[in-house]
C-alpha positions in Angstrom: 5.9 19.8 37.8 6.9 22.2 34.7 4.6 21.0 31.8 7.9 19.6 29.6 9.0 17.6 32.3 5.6 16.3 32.5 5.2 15.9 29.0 8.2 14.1 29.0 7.3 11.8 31.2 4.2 10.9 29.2 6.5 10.1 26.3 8.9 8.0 28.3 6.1 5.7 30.0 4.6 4.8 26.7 7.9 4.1 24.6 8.6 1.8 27.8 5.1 0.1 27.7 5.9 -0.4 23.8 9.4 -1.8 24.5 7.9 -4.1 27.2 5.6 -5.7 24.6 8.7 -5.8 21.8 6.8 -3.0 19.7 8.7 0.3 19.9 10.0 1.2 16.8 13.0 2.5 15.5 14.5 4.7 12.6 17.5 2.3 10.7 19.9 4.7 7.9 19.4 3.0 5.1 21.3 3.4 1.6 20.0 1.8 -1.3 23.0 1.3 -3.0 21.2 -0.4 -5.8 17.9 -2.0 -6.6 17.6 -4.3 -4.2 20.6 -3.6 -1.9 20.4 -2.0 1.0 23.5 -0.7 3.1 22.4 -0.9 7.0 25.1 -0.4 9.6 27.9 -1.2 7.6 26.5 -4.7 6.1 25.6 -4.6 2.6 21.9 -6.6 2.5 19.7 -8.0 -0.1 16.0 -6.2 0.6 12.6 -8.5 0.7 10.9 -5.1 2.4 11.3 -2.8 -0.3 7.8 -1.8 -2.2 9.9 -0.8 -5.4 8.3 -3.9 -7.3 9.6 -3.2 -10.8 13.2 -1.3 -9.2 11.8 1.6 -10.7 13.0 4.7 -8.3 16.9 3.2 -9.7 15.8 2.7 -13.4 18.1 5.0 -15.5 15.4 6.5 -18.2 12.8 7.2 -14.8 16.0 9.0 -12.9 16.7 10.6 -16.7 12.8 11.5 -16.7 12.9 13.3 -13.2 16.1 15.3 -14.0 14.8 16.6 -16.8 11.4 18.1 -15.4 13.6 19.4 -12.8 16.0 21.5 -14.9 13.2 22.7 -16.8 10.7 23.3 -14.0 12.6 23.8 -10.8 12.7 21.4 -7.8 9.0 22.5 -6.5 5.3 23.3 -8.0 5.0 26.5 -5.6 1.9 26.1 -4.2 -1.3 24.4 -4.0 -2.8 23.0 -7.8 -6.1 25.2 -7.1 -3.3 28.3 -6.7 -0.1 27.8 -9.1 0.7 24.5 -8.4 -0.3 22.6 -11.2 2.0 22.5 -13.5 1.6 21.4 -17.2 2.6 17.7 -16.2 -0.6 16.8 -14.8 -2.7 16.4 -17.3 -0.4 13.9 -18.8 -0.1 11.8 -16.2 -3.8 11.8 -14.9 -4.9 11.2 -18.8 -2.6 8.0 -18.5 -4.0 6.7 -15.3 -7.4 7.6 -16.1 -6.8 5.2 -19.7 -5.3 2.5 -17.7 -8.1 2.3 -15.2 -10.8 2.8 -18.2 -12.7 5.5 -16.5 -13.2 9.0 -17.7 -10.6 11.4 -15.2 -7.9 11.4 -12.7 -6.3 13.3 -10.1 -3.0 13.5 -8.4 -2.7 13.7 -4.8 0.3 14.6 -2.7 0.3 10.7 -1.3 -1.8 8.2 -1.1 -2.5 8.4 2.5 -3.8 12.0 1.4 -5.6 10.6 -1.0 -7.5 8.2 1.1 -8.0 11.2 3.9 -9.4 13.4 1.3 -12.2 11.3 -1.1 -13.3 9.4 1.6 -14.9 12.6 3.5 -16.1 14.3 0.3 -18.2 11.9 -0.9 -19.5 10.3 3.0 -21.5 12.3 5.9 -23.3 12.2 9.0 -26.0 10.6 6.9 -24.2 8.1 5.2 -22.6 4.1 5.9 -19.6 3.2 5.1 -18.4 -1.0 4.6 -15.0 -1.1 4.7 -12.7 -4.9 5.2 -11.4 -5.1 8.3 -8.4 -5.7 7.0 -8.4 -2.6 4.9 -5.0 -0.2 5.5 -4.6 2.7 8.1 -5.4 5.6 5.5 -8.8 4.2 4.9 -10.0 3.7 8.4 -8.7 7.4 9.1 -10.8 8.7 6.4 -13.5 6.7 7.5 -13.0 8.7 11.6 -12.4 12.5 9.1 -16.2 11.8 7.3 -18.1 11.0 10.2 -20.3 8.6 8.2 -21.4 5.3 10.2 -18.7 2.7 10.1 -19.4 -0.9 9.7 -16.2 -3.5 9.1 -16.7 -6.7 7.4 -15.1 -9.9 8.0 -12.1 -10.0 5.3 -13.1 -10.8 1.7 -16.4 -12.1 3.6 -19.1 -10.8 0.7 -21.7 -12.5 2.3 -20.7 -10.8 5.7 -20.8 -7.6 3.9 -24.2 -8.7 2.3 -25.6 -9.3 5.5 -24.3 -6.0 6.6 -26.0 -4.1 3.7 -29.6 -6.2 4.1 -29.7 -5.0 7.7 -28.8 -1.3 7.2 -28.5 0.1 4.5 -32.0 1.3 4.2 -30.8 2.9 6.9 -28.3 5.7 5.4 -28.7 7.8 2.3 -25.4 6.6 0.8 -23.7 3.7 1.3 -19.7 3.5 -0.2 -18.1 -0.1 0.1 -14.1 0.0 0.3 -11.3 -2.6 0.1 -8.2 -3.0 -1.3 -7.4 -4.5 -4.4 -3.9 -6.2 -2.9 -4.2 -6.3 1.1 -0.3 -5.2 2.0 -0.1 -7.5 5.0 -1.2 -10.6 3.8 -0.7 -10.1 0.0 -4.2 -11.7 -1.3 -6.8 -9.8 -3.6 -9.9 -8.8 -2.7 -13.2 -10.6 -4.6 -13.6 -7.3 -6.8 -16.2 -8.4 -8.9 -18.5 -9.8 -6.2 -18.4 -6.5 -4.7 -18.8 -4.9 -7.1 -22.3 -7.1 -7.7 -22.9 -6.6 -4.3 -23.1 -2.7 -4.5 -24.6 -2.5 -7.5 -27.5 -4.4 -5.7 -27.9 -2.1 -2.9 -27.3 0.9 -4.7 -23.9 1.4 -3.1 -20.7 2.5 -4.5 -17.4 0.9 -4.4 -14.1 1.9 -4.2 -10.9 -0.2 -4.3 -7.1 0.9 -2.8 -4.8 -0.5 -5.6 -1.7 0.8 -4.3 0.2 -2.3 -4.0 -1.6 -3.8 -7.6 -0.9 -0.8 -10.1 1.5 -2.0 -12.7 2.2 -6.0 -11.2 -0.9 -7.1 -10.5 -3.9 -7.1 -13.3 -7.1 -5.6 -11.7 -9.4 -6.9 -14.6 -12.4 -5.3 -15.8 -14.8 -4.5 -13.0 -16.5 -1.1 -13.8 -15.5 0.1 -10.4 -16.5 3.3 -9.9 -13.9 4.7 -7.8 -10.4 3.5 -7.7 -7.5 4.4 -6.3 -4.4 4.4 -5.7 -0.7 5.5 -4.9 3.0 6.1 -7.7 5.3 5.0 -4.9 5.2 1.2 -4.9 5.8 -0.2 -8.2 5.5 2.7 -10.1 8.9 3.9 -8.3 8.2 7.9 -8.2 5.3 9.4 -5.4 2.1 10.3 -4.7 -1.5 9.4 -4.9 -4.3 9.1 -7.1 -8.1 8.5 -8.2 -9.9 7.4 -11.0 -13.3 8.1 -11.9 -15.8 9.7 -13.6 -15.5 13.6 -14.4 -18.2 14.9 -12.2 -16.6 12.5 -9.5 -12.8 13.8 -10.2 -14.7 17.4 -10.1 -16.2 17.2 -6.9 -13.1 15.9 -5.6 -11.0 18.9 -6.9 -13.8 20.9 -5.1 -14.1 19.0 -1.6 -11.5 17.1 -0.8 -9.5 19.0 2.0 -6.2 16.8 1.4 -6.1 18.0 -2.0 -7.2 21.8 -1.8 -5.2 22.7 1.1 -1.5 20.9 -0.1 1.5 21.5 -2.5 1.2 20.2 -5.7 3.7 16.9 -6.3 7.3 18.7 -7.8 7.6 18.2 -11.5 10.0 16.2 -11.2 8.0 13.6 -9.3 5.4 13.6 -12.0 7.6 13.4 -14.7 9.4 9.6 -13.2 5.9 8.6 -12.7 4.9 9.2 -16.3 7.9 7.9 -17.4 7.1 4.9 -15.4 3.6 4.0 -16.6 4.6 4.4 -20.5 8.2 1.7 -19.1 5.0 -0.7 -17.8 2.8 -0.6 -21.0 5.9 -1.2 -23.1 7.5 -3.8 -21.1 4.6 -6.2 -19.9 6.8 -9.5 -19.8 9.2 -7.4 -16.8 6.2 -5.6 -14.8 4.8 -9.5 -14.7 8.5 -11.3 -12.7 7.9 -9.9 -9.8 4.9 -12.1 -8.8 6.4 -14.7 -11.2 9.2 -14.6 -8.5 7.0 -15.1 -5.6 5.3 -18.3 -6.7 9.0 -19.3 -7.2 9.6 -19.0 -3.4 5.6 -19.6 -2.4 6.3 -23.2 -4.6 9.6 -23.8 -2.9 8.5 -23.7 1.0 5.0 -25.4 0.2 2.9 -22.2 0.6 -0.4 -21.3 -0.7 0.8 -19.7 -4.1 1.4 -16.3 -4.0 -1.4 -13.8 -5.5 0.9 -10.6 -5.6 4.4 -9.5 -4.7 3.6 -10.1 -1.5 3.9 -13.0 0.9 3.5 -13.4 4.5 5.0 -15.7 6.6 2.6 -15.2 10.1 4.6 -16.2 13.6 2.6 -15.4 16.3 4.6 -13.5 19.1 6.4 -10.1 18.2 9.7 -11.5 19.5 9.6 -14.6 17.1 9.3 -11.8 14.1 11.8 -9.8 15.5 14.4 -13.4 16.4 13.3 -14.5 12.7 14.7 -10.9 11.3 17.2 -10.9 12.4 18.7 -14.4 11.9 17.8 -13.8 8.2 20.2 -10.6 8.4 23.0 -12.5 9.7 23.0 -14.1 6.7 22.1 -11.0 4.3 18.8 -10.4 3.8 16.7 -7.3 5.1 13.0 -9.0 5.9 11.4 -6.3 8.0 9.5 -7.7 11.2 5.9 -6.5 11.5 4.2 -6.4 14.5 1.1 -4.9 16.2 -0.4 -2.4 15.6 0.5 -3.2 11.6 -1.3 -6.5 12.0 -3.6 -7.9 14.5 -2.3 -9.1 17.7 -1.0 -12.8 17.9 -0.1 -12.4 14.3 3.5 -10.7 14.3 5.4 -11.6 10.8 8.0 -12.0 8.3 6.3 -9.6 5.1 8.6 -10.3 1.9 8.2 -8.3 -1.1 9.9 -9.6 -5.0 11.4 -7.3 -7.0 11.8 -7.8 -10.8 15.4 -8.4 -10.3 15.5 -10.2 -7.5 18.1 -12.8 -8.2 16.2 -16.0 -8.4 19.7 -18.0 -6.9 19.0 -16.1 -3.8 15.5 -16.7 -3.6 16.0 -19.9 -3.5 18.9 -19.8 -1.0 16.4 -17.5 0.9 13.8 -20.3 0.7 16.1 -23.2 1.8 16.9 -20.6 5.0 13.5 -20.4 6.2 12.9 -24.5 5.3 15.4 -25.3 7.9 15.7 -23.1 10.2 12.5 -20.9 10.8 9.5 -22.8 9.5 10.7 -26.1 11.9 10.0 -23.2 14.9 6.7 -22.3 13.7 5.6 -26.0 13.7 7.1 -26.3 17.2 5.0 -23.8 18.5 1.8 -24.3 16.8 2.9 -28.3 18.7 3.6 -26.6 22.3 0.4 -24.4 21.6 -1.7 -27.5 21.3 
């Protein structure tokens, strides 16, 4: 057999396997015609899957922001930032983060699944353990495989499992690094920060946190953590990634981290919305604060534990009832993206919806009142049939 054919033939068995267990996947045009409309084959749909928490990638002075840095400074950075590629921008926008996360530097990474990819390896080895939630997102568990250090999950937001974890070996190892994220994507809840944080500091470990669904709508309090990071494509509206640390830590980084040294700096333009964005947030605290505002409105109205970020979950169980659930909330015009293994364990298929500044809180509640009556009675019949 030629070896296309047979490659071919790989492919096609596992996209059947994944359609067999209603997980195959599949690219949807999308136009966001607005902030929180989305145009999907033909039908014109109100989004509850965007991450755009504050509509910034719409907002007129961000798109005024990103214009201007492109006219000026052309459309790309030209190379790597260790080469040419860091344009004058930078140093604004990592002096902004670095004040907003009180530490003493910052640097700007292509994404933040770069970002994750790249400090994770340069500061863990062979010798070293790493704690990290088992809830924790993809980026950080493939950073984890790229540093080779031991990896050790803990049972989500469990500090005493992670306690136990660290009495047993960290004596073991010559470093130990504890990760998390601030706002968990899937399930919307906030890691216990400050108990970590006591927790490292007892076992001479360092933390870091993932805040890339908390920067700018979610208030990450003053913790000391030592490393934080983060990504500028949720509610900061633009793109890329970032940490925040201390200056020999941002300088090692520069130095080690392979996701960094070896990609093209972020174009001015994307710098320049993000910058743009960060000084909207600081001046506008009463708008970067309706988006979770809007998702205790809708946590309140269906009776569910109130909402601790943007994001709520609404867990089903099977894949299919995720997908069924989708789309009979599309027939009546809202986009509420099913997710589904390997997102989220198995068993544990969902609705994830996301609030947006200007969601129109009419709709939320016509949303709410949608679910009420005619997906959460389904949910109760199951858990009934289950027992």
């Amino acid at each position: 057999m030629p070896a296309l054919a047979s490659l071919d033939d790989f492919a096609s068995a596992k996209l059947a396997l994944l359609e067999a267990q209603s997980l195959r996947r599949r690219l949807t045009k999308s136009q966001r015609d607005e902030a929180m409309w989305i145009t999907r084959n033909g039908k014109r749909l109100l989004s509850f899957s965007c991450n755009d928490y504050l509509n910034l990638t719409q907002h007129p002075e961000i798109i005024a922001a990103a214009v201007a840095a492109t006219q000026r400074w052309g459309v790309g950075s030209g190379g790597s930032r260790l080469v040419t590629g860091n344009h004058t921008l930078f140093d604004e926008l990592e002096t902004k983060l670095a004040a907003l996360k009180g530490t003493e530097a910052a640097t700007v990474f292509g994404s933040g699944y770069l970002a994750n990819i790249g400090i994770i390896p340069a500061l863990a080895g062979k010798s070293d353990l790493l704690l990290i939630d088992e809830l924790a997102h993809a980026c950080i568990w493939a950073g984890a495989t790229l540093s080779a250090a031991r990896v050790l999950r803990f049972a989500h937001n469990n500090v005493a499992h992670a306690a136990e974890l660290l009495a047993t070996h960290r004596h073991e190892h010559q470093h130990a690094l504890i990760i998390t994220d601030h706002v968990f994507s899937m399930d919307g809840d906030l890691a216990p920060v400050a108990a970590l944080q006591a927790l490292a500091n007892q076992h001479d470990a360092w933390l870091m946190t993932d805040d890339a669904h908390g920067l700018g709508v979610v208030k990450s309090g003053p913790h000391d953590v030592p490393l934080q990071m983060g990504t500028l494509s949720k509610a900061i509206g633009a793109y890329g990634g970032y940490l925040c640390a201390s200056r020999p830590v941002i300088e090692l980084i520069r130095n080690r981290a392979r996701s960094f040294i070896y990609s093209t700096g972020l174009p001015p333009g994307t710098v320049a919305a993000a910058i743009a964005s960060l000084d909207l947030i600081a001046s506008e605290p009463d708008y970067a604060a309706r988006p979770l505002a809007l998702a205790r409105r809708f946590t309140k109205a269906l009776g569910l534990p109130e909402a601790q970020s943007p994001i709520v979950p609404l867990v089903l169980g099977p894949a299919e009832a995720a997908l069924a659930a989708s789309k009979l909330l599309a027939e009546a015009g809202f986009l509420v993206t099913a997710i589904r293994p390997p997102t989220v364990p198995p068993g544990t298929s969902r609705l994830r919806f996301t609030f947006t500044a200007q969601h129109p809180e009419a709709e939320i509640d016509r949303l709410a009142a949608l679910i009420r009556t005619r997906i959460q009675p389904l949910i109760m019949l199951d858990a009934v049939t289950r027992t």
